[in-house]
C-alpha positions as CSV (number, residue, x, y, z in Angstrom):
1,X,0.1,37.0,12.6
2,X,2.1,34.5,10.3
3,X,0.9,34.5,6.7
4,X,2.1,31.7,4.2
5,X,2.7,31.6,0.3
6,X,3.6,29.3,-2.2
7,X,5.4,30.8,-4.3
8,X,4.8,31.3,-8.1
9,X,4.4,28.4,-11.1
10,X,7.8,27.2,-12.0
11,X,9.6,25.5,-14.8
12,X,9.0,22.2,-13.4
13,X,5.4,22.8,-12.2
14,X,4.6,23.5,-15.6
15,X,6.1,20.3,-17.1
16,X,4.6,18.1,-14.5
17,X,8.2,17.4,-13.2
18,X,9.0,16.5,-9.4
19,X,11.2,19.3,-7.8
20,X,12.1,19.0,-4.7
21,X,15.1,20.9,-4.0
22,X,15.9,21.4,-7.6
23,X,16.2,25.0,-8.3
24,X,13.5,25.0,-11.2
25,X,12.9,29.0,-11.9
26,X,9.6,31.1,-11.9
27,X,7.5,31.2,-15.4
28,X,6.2,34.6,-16.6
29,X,3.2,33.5,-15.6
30,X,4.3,32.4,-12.1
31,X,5.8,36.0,-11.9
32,X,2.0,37.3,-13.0
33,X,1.0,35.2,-10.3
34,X,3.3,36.9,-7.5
35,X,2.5,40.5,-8.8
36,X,-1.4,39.6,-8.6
37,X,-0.8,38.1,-5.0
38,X,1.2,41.6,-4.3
39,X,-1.9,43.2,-4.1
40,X,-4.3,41.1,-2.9
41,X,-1.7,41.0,0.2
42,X,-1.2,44.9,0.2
43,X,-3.8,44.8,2.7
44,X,-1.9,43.5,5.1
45,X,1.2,44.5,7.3
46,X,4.2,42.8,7.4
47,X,7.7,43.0,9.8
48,X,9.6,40.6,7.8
49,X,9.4,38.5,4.9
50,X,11.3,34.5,5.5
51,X,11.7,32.8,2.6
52,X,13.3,29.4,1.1
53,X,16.3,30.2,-0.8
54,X,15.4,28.3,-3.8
55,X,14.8,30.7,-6.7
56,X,11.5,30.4,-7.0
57,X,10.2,31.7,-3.7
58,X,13.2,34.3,-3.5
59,X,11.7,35.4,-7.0
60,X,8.1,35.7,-5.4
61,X,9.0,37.1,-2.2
62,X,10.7,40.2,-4.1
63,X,7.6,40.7,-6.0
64,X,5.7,41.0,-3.2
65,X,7.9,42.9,-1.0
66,X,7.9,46.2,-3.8
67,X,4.8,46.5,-1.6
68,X,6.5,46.6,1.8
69,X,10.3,47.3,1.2
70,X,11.2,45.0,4.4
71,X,13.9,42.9,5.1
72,X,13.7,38.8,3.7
73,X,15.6,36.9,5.3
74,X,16.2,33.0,3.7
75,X,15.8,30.1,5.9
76,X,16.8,26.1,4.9
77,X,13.9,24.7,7.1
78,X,11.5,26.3,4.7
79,X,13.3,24.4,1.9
80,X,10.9,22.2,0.1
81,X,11.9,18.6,1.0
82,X,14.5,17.1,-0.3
83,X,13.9,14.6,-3.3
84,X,17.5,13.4,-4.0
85,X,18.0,11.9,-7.6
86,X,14.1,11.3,-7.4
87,X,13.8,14.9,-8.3
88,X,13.0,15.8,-12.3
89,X,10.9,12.4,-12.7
90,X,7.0,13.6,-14.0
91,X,4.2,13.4,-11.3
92,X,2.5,10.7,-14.1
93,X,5.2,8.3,-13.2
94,X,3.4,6.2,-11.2
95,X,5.7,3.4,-10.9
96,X,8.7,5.5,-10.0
97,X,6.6,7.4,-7.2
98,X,5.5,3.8,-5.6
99,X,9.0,2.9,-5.3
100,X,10.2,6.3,-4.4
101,X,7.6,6.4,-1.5
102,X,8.7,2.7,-0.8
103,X,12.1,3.9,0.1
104,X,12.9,7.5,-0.4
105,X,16.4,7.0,1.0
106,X,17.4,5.2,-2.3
107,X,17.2,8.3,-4.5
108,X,19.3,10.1,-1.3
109,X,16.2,11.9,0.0
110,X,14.9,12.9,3.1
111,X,11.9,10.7,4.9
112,X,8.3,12.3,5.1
113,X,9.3,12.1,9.3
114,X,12.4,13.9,8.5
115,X,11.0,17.0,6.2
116,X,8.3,16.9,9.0
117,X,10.8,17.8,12.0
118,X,12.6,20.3,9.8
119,X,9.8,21.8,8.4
120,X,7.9,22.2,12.3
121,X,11.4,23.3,14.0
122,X,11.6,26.2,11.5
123,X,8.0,27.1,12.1
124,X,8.3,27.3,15.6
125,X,11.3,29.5,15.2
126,X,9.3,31.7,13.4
127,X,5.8,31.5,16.1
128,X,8.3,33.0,18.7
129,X,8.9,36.8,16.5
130,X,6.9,39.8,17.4
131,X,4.7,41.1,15.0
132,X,4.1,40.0,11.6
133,X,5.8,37.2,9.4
134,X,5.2,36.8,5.7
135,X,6.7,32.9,4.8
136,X,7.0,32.1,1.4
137,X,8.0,28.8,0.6
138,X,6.4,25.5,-1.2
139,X,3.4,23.4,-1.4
140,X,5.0,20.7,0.8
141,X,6.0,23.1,3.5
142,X,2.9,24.0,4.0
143,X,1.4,21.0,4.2
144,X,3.6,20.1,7.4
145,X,2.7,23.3,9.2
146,X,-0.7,22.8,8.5
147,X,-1.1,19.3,9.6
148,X,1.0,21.0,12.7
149,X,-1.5,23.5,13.3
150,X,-4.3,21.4,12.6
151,X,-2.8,18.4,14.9
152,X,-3.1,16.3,11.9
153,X,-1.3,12.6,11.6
154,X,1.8,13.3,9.3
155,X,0.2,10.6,6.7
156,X,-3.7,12.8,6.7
157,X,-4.4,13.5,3.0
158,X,-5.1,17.3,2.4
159,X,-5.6,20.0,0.0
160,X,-2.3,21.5,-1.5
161,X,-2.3,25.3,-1.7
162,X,-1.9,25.9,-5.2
163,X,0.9,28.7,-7.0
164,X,0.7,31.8,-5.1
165,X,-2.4,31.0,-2.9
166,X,-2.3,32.0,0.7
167,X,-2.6,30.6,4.3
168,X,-3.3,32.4,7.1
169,X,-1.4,30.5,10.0
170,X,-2.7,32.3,12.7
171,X,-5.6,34.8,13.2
172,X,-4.8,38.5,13.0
């Protein structure tokens, strides 16, 4: 079974602010968030925890893991994509984003195609462990692996998990 979590509200989250791979910390209420999420996953068993590096999922995944004491291990595919200079600009910016979107190689950022790959290659890695993964990483992660499980065009519009929600990727 591979189990997926967003991690906690950040600094940037709460300011409306494009992150990327900024490393934007967890709020005291994003670390509320991760200790309520701790036990609503405590009914669950997990082998390993794999986590971004960025702050704010490393922050969440040792919240959860006083629950389970296992090992977390960090992998870069589970980075949130890369924004470049792009990140920091508020979501309400609606000019910016159009151009941004236009040609996210300007700002020195990585292509939705590219994130894709990364995201899908890391996943995959991860399908191919025994027994049970924990992933804790970020709202656009999961978007790719879900479009990937859900053999969704990369451009299909879809719900984004909110701070600390969960995503069973497969069936236990």
């Amino acid at each position: 079974m591979i189990v997926f979590v967003r991690h906690g509200e950040s600094e940037y989250n709460r300011k409306g602010l494009h992150q990327g791979q900024f490393d934007s910390p967890l709020t005291e209420d994003g670390k509320n968030q991760a200790r309520s999420l701790k036990e609503v996953l405590s009914k669950y068993t997990f082998d390993r925890i794999i986590c971004s590096p960025l702050s704010r999922t490393k922050v969440t995944a040792e919240i959860i893991n006083e629950n389970f004491n296992i090992p977390i291990t960090f992998d870069d595919g589970l980075l949130e994509i890369d924004k470049g200079s792009f990140s920091g600009t508020y979501y309400k910016d609606y000019e910016k984003i159009k151009k941004f979107k236009a040609n996210p190689k300007l700002y020195g950022a990585e292509t939705k195609q590219e994130f894709y790959d990364r995201c899908i290659k890391a996943y995959k890695e991860i399908e191919k462990l025994d027994g049970n993964t924990l992933i804790v990483s970020h709202g656009g992660v999961y978007i790719c692996i879900y479009k990937y499980l859900n053999n969704l065009d990369i451009d299909e519009k879809i719900h984004v998990l909110g701070n600390c929600e969960v995503y069973v990727c497969e069936k236990e």
